[in-house]
C-alpha positions in Angstrom: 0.0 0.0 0.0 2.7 2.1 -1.1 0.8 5.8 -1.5 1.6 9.0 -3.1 2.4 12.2 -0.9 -0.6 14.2 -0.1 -2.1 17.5 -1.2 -0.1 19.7 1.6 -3.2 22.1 1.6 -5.6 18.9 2.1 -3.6 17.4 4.9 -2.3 18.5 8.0 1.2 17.0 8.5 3.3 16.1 12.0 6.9 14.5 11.2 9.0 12.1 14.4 11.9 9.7 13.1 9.9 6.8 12.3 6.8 8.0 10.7 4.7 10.7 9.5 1.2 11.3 10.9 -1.0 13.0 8.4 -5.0 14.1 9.7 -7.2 15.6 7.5 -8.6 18.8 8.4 -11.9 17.9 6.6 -12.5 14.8 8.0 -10.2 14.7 11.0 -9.2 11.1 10.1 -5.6 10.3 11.2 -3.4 7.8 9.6 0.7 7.0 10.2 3.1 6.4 7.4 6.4 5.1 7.1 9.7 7.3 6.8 11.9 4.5 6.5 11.7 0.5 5.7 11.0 -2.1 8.4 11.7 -5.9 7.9 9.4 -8.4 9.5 10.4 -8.4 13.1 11.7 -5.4 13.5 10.8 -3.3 16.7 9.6 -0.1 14.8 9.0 2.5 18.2 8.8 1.4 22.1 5.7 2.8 23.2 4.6 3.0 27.3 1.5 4.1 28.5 0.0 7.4 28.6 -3.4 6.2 30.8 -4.4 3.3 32.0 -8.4 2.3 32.6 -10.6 -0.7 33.6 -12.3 -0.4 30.6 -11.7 -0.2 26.5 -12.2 2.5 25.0 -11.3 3.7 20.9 -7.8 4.7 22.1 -7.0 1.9 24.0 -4.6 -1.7 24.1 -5.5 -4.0 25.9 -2.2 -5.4 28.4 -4.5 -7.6 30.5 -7.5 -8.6 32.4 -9.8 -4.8 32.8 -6.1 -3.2 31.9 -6.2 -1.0 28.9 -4.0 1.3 28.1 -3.7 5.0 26.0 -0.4 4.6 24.1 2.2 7.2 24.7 3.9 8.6 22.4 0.6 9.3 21.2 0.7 9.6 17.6 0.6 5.9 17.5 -3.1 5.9 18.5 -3.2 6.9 14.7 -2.4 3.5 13.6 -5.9 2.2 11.5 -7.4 -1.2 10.9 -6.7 -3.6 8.4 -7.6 -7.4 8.1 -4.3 -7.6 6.8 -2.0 -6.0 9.2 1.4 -5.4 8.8 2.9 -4.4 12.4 1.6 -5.2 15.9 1.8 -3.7 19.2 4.2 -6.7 21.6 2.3 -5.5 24.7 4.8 -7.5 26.8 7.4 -6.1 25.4 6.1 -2.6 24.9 7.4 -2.6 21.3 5.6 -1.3 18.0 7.0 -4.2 15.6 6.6 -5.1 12.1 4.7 -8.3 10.7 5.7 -7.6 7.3 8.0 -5.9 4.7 6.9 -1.9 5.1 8.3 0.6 2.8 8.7 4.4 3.7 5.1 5.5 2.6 3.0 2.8 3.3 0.5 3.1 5.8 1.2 1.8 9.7 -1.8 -0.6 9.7 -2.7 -3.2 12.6 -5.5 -5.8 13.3 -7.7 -4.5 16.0 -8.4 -7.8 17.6 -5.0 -8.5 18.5 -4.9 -5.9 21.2 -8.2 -5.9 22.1 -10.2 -8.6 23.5 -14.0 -6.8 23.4 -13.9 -3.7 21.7 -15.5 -0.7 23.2 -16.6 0.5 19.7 -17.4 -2.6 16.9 -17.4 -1.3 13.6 -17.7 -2.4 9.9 -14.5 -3.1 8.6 -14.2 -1.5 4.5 -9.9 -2.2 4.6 -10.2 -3.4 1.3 -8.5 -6.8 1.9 -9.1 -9.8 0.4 -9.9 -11.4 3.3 -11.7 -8.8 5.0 -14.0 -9.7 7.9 -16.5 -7.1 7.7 -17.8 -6.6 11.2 -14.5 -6.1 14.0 -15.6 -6.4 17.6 -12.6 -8.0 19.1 -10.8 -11.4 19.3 -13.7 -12.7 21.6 -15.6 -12.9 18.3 -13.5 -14.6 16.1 -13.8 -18.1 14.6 -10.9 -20.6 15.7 -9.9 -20.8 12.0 -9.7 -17.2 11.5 -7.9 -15.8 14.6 -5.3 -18.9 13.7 -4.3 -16.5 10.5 -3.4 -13.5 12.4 -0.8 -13.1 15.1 -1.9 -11.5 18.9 -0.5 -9.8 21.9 -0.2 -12.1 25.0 -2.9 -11.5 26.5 -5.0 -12.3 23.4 -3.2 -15.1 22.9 -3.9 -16.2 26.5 -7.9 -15.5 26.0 -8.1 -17.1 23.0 -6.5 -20.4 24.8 -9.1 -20.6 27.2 
């Protein structure tokens, strides 16, 4: 998902080391973009936690049972969706790290049930994947053979067990 540079005059622009977060002042939607390659594996940014509540909420990751945390730094809450993610957030390790090849310009993307057990916020997935899943409510809700494409956090990984 290699995409073009934006309109500067359409899209409001903030620049760190790793990645560029762009918003649009129109819609206010956020999205992250690679400055730089990442191989699969790679830690990409630590990250710590900003907040931490008893509940999910559309910031949140979840790092356990009623523990969710705001990500700090905080333009990595501007990470989207996509059934076919290409970094994940190691909440054990506190580390942003790649799933796949990225190329400076594509898109940050990760799979919302990976860090998030019961969303507070379900929504219709339109990512565009192939494999797409539509409706995205959390891990709790996915089908054995499904969640065994997709890697998950710990936790998840520890729910999903049960």
């Amino acid at each position: 998902m290699n995409l073009a540079k934006p309109n500067p005059t359409l899209v409001e622009v903030l620049t760190t080391e790793v990645a560029e977060k762009r918003t649009d002042p129109l819609t206010g939607h956020r999205s992250l973009f690679a400055l730089r390659s990442f191989e699969p594996g790679e830690t990409i940014h630590e990250f710590s936690a900003k907040a931490t509540h008893t509940t999910p909420n559309f910031l949140t990751v979840q790092v356990g049972e009623n523990k969710h945390i705001e990500l700090f730094p905080e333009y990595l809450e501007c990470i989207n969706h996509s059934c076919n993610p290409n970094c994940l957030f190691d909440t054990t390790r506190m580390e942003l790290v790649a799933l796949a090849h990225i190329e400076p310009g594509d898109e940050f993307v990760f799979f919302y049930p990976s860090a998030e057990w019961d969303m507070d916020q379900p929504f219709q997935c339109h990512c565009g994947s192939l494999h797409c899943l539509g409706m995205i409510g959390g891990a709790r809700y996915l089908a054995r053979e499904t969640a065994s494409r997709y890697r998950f956090t710990d936790f998840i990984q520890s729910r999903l067990r049960r």
